[in-house]
N, CA, C and O of each residue as an XYZ file, in Angstrom:
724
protein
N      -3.151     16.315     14.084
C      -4.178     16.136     13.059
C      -4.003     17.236     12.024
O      -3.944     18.435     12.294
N      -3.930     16.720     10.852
C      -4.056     17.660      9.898
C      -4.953     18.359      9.691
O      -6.029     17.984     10.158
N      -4.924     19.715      8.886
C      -6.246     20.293      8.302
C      -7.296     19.311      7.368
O      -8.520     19.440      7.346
N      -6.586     18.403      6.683
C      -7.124     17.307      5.591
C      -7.566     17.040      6.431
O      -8.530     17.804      6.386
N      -7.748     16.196      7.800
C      -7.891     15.253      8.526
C      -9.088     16.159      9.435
O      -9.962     15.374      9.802
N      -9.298     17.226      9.781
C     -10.029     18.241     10.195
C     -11.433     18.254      9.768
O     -12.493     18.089     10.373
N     -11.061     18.552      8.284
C     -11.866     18.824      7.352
C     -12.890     17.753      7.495
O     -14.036     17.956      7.898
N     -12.250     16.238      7.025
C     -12.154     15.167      6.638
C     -13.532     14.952      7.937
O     -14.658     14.578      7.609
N     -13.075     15.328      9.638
C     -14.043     15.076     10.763
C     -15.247     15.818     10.311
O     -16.367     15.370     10.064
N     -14.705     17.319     10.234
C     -16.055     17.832     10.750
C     -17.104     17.734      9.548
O     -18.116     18.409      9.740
N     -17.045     16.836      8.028
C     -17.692     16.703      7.119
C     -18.742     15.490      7.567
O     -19.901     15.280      7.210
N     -17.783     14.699      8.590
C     -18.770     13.200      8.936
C     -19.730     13.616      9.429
O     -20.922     13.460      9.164
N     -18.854     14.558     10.702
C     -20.095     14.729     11.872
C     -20.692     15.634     11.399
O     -21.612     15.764     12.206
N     -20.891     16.700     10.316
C     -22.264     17.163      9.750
C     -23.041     16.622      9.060
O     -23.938     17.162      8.413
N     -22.668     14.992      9.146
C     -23.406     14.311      7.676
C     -24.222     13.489      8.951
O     -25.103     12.720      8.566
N     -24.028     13.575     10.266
C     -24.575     12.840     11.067
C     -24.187     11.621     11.647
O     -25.149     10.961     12.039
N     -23.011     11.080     11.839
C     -22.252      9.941     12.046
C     -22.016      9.989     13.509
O     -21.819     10.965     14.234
N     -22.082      8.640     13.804
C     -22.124      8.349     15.360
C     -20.426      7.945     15.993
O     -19.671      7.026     15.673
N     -20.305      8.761     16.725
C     -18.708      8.318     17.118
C     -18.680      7.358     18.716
O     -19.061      7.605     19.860
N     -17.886      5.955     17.916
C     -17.968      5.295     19.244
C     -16.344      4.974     19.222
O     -15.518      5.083     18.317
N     -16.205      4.434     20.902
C     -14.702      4.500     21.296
C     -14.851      2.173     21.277
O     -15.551      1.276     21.747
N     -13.359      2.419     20.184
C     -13.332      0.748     20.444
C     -12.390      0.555     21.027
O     -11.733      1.554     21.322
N     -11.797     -1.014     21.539
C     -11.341     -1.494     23.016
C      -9.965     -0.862     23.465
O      -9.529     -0.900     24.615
N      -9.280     -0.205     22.253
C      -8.247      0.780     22.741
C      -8.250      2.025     22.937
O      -7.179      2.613     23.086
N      -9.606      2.773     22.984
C      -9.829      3.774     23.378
C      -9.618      5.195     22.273
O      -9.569      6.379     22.603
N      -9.500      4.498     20.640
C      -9.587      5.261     19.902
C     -11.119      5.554     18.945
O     -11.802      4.678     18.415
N     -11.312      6.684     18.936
C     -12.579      6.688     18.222
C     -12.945      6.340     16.835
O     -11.882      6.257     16.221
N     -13.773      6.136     16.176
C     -14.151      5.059     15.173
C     -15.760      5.626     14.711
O     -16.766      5.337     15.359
N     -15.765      6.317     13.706
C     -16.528      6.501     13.277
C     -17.930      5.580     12.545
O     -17.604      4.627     11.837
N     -19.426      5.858     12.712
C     -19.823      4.795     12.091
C     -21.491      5.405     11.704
O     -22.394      5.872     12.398
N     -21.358      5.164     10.470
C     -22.444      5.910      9.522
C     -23.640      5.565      9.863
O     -23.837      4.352      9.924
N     -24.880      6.561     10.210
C     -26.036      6.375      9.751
C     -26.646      5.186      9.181
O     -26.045      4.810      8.175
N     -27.679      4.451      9.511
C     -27.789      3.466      8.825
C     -29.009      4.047      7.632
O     -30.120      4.541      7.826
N     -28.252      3.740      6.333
C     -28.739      4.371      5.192
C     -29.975      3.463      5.062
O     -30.935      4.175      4.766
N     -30.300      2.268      5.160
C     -31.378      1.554      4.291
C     -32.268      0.982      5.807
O     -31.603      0.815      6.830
N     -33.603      0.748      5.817
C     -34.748      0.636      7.200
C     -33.460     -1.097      7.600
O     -33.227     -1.445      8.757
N     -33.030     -1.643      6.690
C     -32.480     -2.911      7.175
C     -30.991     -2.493      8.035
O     -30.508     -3.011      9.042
N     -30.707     -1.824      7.544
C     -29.235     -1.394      7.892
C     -27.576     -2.050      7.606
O     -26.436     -1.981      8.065
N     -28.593     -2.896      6.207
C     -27.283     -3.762      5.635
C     -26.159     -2.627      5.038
O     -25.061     -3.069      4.702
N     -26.410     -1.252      4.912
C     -25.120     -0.816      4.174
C     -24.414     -0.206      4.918
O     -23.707      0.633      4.359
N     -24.298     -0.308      6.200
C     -23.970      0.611      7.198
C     -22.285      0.267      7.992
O     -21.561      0.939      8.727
N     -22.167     -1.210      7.351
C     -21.090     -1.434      7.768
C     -20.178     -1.237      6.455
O     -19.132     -0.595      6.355
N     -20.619     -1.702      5.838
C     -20.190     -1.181      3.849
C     -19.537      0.532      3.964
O     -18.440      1.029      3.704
N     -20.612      0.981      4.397
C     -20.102      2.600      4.308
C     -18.877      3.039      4.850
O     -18.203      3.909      4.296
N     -18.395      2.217      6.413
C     -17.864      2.822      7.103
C     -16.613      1.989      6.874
O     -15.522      2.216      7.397
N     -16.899      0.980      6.018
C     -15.481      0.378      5.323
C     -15.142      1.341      4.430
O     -14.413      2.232      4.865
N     -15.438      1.390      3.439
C     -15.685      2.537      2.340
C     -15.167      4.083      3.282
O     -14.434      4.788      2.589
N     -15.264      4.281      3.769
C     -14.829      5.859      4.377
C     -13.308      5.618      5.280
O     -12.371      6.412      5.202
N     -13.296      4.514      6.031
C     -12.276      4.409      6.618
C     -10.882      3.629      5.453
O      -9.690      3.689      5.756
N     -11.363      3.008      4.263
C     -10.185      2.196      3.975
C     -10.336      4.028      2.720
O      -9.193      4.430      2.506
N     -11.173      4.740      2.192
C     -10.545      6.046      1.713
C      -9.264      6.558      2.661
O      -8.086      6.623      2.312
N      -9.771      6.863      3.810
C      -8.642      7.557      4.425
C      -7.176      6.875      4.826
O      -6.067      7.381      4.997
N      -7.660      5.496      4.899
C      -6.480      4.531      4.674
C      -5.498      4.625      3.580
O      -4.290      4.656      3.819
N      -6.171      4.690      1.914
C      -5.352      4.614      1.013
C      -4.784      5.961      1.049
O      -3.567      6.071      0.900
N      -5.624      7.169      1.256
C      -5.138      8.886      0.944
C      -3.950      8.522      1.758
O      -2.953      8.578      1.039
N      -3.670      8.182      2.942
C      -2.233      8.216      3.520
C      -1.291      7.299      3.045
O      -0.208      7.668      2.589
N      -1.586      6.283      3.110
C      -1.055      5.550      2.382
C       0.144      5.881      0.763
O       1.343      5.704      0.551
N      -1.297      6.551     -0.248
C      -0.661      7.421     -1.257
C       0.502      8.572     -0.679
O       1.495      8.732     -1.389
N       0.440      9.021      0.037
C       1.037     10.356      1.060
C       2.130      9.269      1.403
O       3.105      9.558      0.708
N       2.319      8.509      1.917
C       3.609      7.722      2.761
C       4.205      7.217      1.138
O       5.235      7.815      0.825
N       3.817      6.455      0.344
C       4.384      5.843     -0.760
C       5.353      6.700     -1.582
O       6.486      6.316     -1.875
N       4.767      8.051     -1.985
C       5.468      9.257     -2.372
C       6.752      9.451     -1.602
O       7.826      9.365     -2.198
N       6.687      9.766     -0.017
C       7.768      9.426      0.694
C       8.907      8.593      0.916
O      10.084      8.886      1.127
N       8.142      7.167      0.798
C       9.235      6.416      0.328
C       9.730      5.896     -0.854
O      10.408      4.884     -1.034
N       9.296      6.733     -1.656
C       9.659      6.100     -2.948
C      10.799      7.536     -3.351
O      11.664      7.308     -4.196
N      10.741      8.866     -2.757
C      11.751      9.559     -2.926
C      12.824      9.364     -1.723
O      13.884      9.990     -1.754
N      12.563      8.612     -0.826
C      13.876      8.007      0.555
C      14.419      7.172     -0.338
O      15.614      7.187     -0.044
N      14.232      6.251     -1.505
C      14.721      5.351     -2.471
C      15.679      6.113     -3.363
O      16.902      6.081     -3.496
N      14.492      6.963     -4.053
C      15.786      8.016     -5.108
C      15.174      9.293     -5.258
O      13.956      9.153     -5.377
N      15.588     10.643     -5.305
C      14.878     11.513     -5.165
C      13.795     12.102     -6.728
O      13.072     13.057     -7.013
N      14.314     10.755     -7.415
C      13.714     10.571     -8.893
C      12.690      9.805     -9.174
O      12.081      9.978    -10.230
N      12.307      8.788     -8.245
C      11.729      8.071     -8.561
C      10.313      8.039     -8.156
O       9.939      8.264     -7.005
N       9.481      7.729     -9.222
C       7.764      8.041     -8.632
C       6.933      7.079     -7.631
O       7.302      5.905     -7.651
N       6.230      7.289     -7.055
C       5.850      7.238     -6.028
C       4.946      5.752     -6.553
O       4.699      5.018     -5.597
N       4.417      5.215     -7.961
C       4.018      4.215     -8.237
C       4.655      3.103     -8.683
O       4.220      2.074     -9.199
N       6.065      3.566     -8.326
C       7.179      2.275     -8.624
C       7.643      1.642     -7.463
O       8.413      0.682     -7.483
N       7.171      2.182     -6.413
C       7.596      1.808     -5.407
C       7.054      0.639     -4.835
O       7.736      0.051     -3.995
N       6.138      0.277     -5.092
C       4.938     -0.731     -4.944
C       5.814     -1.947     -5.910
O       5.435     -3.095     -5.680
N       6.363     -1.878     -6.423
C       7.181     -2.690     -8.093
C       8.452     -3.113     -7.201
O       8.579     -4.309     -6.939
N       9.340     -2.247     -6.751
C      10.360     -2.631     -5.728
C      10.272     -3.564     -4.707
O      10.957     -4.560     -4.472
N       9.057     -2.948     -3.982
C       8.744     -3.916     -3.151
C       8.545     -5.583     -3.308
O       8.817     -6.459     -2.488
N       7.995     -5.697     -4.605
C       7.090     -7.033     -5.168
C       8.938     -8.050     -5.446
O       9.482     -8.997     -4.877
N       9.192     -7.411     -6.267
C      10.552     -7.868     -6.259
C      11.409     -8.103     -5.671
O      12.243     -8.941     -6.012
N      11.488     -6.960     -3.875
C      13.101     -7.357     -3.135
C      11.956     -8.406     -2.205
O      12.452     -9.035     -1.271
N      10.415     -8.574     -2.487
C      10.048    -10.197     -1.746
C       9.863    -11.328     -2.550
O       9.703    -12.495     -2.192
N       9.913    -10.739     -3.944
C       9.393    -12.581     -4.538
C      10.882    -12.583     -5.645
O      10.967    -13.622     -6.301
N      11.893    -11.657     -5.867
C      12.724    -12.250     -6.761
C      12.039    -11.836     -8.137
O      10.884    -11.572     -8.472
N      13.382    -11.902     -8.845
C      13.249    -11.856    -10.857
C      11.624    -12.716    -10.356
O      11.105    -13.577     -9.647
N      11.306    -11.080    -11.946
C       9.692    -11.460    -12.071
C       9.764    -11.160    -13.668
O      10.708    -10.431    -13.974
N       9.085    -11.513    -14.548
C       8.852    -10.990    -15.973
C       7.512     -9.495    -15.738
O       6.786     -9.060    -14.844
N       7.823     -9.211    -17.077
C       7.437     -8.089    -16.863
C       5.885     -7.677    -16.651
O       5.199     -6.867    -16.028
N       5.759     -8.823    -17.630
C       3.437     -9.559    -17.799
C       3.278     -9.699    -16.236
O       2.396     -9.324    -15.464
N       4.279    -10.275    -16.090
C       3.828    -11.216    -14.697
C       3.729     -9.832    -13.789
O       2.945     -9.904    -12.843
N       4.349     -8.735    -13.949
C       4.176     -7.652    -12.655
C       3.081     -6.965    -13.062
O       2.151     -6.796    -12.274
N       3.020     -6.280    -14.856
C       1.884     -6.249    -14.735
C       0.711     -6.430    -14.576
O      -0.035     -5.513    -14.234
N       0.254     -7.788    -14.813
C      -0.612     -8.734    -14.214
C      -0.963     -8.297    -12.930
O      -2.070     -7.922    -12.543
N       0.059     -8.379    -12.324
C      -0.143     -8.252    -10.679
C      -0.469     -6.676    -10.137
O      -0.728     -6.589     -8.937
N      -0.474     -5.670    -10.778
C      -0.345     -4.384    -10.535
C      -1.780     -3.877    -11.328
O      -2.354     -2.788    -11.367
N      -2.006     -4.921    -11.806
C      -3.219     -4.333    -12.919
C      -2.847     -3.387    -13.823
O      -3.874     -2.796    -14.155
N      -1.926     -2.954    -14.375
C      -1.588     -2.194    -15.183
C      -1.300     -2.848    -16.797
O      -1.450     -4.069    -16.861
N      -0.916     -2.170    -18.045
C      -0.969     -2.133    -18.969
C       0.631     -2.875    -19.308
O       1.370     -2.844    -18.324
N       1.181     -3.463    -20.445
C       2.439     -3.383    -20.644
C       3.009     -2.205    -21.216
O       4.211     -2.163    -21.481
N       2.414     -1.462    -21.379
C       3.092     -0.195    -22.052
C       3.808      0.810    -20.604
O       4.879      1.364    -20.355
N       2.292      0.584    -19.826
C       2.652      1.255    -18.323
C       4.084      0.627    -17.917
O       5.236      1.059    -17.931
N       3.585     -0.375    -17.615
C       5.044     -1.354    -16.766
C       6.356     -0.884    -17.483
O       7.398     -0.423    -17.019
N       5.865     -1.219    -19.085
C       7.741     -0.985    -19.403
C       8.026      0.337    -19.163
O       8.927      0.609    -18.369
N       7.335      1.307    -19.783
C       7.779      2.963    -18.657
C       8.664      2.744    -17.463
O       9.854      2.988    -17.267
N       7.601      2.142    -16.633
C       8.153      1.868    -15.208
C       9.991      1.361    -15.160
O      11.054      1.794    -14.715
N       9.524      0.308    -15.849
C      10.945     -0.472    -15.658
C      12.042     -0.066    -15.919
O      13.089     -0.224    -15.292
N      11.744      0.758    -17.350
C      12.695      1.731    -18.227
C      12.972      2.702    -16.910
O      14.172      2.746    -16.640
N      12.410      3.227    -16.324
C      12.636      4.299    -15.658
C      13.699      4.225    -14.519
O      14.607      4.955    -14.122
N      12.940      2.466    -14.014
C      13.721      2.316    -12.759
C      15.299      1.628    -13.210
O      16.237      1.604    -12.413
N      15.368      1.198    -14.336
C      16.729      1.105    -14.874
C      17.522      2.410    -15.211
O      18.722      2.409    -14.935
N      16.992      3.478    -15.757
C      17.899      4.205    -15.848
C      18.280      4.568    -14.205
O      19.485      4.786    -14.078
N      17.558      4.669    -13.025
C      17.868      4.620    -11.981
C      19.004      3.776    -11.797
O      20.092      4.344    -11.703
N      18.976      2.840    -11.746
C      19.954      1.785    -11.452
C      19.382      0.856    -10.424
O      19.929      0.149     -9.577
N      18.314      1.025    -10.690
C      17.477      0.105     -8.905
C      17.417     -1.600     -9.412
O      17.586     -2.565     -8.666
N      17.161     -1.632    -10.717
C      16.900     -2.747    -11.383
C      17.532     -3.195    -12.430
O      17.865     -2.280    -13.183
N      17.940     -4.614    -12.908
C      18.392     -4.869    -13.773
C      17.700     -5.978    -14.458
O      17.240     -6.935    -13.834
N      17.608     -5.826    -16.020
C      17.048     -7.535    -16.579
C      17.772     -8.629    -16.933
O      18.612     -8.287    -17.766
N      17.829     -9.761    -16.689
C      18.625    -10.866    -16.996
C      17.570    -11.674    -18.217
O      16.463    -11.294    -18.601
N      18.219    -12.693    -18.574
C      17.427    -14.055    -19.241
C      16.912    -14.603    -18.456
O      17.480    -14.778    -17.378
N      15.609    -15.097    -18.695
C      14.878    -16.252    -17.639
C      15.497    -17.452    -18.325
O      15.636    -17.482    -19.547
N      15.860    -18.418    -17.543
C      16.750    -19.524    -17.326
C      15.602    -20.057    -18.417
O      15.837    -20.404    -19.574
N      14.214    -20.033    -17.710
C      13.442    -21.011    -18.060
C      12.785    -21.179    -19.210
O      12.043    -22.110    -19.522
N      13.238    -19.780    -20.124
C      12.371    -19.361    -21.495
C      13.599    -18.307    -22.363
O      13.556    -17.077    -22.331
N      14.260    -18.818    -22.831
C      15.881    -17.969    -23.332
C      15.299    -16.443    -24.098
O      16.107    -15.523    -24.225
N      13.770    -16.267    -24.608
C      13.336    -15.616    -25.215
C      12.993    -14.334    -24.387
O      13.100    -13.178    -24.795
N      12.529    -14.766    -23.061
C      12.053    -14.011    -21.654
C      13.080    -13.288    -20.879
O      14.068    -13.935    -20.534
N      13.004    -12.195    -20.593
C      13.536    -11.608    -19.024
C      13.049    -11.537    -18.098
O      11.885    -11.829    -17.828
N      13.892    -11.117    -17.414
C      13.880    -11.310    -15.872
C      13.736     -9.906    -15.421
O      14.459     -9.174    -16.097
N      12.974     -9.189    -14.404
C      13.442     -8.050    -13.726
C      13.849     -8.704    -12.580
O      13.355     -9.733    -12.118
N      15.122     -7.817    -11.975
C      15.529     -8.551    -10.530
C      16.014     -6.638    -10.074
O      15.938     -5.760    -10.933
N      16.390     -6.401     -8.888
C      16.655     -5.868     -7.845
C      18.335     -5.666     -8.543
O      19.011     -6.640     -8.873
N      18.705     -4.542     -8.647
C      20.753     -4.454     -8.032
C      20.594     -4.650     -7.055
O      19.569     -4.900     -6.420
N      21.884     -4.537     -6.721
C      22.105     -4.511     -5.377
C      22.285     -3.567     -4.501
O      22.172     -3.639     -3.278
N      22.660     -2.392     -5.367
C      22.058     -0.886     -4.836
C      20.451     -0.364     -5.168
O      19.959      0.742     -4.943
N      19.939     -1.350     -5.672
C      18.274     -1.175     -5.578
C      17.749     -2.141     -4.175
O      16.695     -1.714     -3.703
N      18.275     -3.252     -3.522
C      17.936     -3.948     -2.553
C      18.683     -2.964     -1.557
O      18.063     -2.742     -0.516
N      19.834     -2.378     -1.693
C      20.395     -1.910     -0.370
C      19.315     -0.509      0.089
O      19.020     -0.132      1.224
N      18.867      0.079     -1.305
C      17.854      1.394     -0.906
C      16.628      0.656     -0.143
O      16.372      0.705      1.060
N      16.016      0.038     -1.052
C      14.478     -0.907     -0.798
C      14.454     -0.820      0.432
O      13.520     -0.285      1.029
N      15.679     -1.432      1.124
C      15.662     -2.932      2.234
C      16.151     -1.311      3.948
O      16.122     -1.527      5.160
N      16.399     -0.360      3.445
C      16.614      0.592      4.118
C      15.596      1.484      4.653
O      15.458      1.852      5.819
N      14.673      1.873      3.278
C      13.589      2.715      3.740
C      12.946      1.559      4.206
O      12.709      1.751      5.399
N      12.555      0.479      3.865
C      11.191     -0.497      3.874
C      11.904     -0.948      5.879
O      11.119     -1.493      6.655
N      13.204     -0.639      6.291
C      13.419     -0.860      7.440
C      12.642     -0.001      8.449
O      12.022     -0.395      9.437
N      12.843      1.567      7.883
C      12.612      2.880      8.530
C      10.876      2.484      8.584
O      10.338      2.578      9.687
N      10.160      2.114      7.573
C       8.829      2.096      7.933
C       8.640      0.877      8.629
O       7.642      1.166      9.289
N       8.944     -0.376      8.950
C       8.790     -0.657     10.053
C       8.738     -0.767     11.459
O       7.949     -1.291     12.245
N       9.878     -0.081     11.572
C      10.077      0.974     12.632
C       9.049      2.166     13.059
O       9.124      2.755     14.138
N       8.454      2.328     12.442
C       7.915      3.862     12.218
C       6.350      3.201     12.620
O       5.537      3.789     13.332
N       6.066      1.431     11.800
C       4.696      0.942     12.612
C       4.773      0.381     14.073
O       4.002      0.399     15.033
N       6.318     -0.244     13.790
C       6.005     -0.654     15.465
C       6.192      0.879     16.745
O       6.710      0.509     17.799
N       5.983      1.765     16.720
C       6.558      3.116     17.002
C       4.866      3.473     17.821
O       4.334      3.562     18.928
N       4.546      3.591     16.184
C       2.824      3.967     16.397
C       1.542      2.669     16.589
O       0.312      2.609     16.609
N       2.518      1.898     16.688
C       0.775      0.728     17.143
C       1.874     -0.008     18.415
O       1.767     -1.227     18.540
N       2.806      0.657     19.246
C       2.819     -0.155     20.257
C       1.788     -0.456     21.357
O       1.446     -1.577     21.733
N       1.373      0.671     21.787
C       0.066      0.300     22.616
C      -1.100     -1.029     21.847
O      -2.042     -1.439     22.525
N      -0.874     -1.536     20.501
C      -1.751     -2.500     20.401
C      -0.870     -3.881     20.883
O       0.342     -4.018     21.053
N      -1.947     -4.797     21.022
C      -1.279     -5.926     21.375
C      -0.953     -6.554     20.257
O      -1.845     -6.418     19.420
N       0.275     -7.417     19.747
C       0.499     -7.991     18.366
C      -0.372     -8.822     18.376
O      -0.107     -9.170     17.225
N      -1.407     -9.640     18.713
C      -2.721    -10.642     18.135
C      -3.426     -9.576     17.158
O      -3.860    -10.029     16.099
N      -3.565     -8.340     17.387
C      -4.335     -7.167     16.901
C      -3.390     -7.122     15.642
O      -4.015     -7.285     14.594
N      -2.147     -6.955     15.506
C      -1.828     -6.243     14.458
C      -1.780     -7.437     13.343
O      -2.217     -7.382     12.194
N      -0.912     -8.900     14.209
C      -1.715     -9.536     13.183
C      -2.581     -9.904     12.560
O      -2.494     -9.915     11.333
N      -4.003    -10.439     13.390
C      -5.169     -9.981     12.892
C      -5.473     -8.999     11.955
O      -6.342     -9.229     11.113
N      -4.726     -7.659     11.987
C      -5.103     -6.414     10.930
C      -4.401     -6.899      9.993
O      -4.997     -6.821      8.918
N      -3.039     -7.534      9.897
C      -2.508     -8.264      8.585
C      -3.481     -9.234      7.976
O      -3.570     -9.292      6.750
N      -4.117     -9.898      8.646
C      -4.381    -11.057      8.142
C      -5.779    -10.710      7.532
O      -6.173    -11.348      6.557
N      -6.477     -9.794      8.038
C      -7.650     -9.466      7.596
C      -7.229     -8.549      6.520
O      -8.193     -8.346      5.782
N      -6.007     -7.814      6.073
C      -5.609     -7.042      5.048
C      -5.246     -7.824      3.801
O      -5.464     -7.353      2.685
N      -4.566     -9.293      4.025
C      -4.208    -10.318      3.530
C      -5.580    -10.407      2.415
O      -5.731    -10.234      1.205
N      -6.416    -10.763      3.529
C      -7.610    -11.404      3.040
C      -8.259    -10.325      2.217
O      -8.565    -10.916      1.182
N      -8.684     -8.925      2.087
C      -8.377     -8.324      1.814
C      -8.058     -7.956      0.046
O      -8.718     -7.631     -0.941
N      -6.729     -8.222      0.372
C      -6.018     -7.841     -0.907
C      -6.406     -9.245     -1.921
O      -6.722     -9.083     -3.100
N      -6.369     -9.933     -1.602
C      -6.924    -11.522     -2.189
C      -8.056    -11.436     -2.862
O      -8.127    -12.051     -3.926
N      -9.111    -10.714     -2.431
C     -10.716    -10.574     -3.009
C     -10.156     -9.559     -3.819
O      -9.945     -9.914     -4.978
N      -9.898     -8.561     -3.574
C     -10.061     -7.670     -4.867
C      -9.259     -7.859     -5.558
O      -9.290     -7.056     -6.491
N      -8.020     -8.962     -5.649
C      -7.349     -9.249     -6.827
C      -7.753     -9.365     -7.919
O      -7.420     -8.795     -8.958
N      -9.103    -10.733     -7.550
C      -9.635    -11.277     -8.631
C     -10.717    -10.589     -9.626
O     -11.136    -11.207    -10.604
């Protein structure tokens, strides 16, 4: 456990938070119920647990986005990914999907080209349009680290049973779907 992660405890449990053990025997924090109904109580402890979710998360992305190139920022990596799974994307279309700006994106893209991770073609389908697609020394990096972190989950959630982890996909799925829109 880290000091972050230290900190991070002993702030709950002075704020008064009840620690219970769920069916794998890890503890699970769960807030005070703020309102006499106790409708925000499961809200909160989403809210506190998916914080500490993304803070690592941010912390691992940085990581693998310099296992990629020791140049490359830690918010392009998320862009790699989208691409070595769905293929040439235009550039609206990623920003769209990233919520970001076109000014942001082309930075990005610019960046990851001078890398060499990416290249633009013509979209077949619009002669006016490009394409971002993957090199093939941008799929051989991608497809390497993005190996190492799978490895690295099945490592640390073997003690769960896979109904669980899919379930945690599928409820992450679901998830990422609502706050798209």
């Amino acid at each position: 456990m880290t000091a972050l992660d230290r900190n991070f405890q002993d702030r709950e449990t002075d704020q008064g938070c009840d620690v219970h053990k769920n069916g794998n025997g890890a503890e699970s924090r769960v807030a005070e119920q703020v309102t006499p109904s106790g409708a925000d109580q499961e809200f909160l402890a989403l809210e506190r647990e998916l914080t500490v979710l993304l803070r690592r998360a941010r912390a691992n992305q940085g990581e693998m986005a310099r296992e990629v190139h020791p140049d490359l920022e830690s918010s392009a990596y998320g862009l790699l990914i989208r691409l070595d799974e769905h293929g040439g994307r235009r550039a609206t279309e990623l920003a769209g999907y990233f919520g970001v700006g076109k000014a942001t994106m082309s930075r990005q893209l610019r960046a990851l080209e001078e890398l060499g991770l990416i290249t633009r073609e013509p979209d077949p389908a619009d002669g006016r349009a490009w394409l971002v697609t993957l090199t093939e020394e941008g799929r051989r990096r991608v497809g390497t680290v993005r190996e190492a972190r799978r490895a690295r989950y099945v490592s640390q959630l073997a003690h769960w049973d896979r109904r669980e982890v899919a379930e945690l996909a599928r409820l992450l799925h679901q998830l990422n779907g609502v706050m798209e829109k």
